[in-house]
Each structure stands twice: as C-alpha cells, then as structure tokens.
C-alpha positions in Angstrom: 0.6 -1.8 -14.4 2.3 -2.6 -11.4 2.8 -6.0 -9.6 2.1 -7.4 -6.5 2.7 -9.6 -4.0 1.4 -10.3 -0.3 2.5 -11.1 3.3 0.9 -13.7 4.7 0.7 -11.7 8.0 -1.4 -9.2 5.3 -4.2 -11.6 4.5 -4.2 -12.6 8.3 -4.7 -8.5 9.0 -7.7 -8.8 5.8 -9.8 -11.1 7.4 -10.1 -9.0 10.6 -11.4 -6.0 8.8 -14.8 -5.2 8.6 -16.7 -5.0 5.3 -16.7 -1.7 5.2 -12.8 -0.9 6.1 -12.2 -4.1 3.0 -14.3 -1.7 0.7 -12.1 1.5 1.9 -8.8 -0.7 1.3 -9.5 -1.7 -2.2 -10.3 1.9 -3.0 -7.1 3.3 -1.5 -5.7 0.3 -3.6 -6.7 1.4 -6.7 -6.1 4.8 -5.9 -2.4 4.0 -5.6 -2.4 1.4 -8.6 -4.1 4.5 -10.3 -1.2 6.7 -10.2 1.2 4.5 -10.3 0.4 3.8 -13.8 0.6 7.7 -14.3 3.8 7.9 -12.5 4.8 4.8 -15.3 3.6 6.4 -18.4 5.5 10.1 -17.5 2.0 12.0 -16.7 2.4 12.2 -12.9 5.8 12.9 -10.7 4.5 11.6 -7.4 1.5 9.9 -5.4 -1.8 11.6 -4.5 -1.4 13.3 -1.3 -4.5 12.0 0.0 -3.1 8.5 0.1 -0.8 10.3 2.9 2.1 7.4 1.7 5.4 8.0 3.7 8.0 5.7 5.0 7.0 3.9 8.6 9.7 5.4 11.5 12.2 2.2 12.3 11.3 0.3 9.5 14.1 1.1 6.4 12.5 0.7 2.9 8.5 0.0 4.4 6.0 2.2 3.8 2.2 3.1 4.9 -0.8 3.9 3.3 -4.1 5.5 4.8 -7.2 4.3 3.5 -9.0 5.6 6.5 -8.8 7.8 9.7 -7.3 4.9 11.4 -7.3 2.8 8.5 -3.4 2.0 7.4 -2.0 -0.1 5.0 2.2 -1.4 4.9 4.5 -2.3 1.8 7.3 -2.2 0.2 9.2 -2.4 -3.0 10.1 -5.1 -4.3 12.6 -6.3 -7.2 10.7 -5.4 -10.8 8.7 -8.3 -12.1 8.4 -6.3 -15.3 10.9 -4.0 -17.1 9.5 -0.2 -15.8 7.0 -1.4 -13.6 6.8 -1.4 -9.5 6.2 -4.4 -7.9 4.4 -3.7 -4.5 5.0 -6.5 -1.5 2.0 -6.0 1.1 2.8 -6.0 4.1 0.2 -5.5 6.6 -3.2 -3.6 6.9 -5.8 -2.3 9.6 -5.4 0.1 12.1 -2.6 2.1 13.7 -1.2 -0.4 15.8 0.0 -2.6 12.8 3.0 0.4 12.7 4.5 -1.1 15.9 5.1 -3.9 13.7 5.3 -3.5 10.2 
C-alpha cells in the first residue's frame, strides 16, 4: 500500500472544491492507490489510462492526475517510506490553472 504525504498548498486547494469535485478526487484517489497496489504485487505494468497521469510541462519529476474534465490533481514521488512501496507527496488539486503552478 503506498504512502503519502501532503502540501499544505494541497489542503488549501481541498477546501475550495465543491462537494461534489471532493467526492470525484477521492475516487480518482483510490483509483490510483488501486493500481498502484497491482503495479506492487507484479499484476499490472502501468496506471489506468483513464487517470490520464503524465508529467506537468516545466515542472521536472511532478505529475498530474484528472479526476475530472477540468478536475486535476499534482504529485510527486517521494523517497520510500516502506521497502517496495511508493510514497506519493500531493501537491496541489482543482482545476487547470493549478498547472501554472504546480
């Protein structure tokens, strides 16, 4: 099970989304958590492509996440917390403008 950690700029970004795009973020979350427990135990090679999860232009080693049309989510890697297990550092979330400052 991976790990995690958070920006405070991310929980700042949280509490300015709707209900609805919190409920959307949470299932994208899990969605990712999901297969990167696959990816862990040897049954998956890569992400879901719906999670659309591609580095961020300008930004070395941060990544986004859609959770929605205009719903994106940022992270990046961080140093294992656990032996074989990714340890996720979010970033930032809600729509596309948080990519002109990840």
């Amino acid at each position: 099970m991976p790990t995690y950690e958070t920006d405070d700029r991310f929980w700042h970004d949280w509490n300015r989304l709707s209900g609805t795009q919190q409920k959307l973020l949470k299932v994208a979350v899990l969605r990712l958590v999901a297969d990167l427990k696959e990816m862990e135990a040897g049954r998956r090679s890569s992400l879901r492509p719906g999670l659309r999860v591609k580095g961020v232009k300008g930004a070395r080693g941060v990544f986004e996440m859609w959770w929605a049309p205009d719903g994106r989510a940022t992270f990046s890697w961080g140093a294992e917390r656990r032996p074989g297990q990714r340890h996720i550092i979010w970033r930032r979330c809600g729509d596309h403008e948080i990519l002109k400052q990840p």
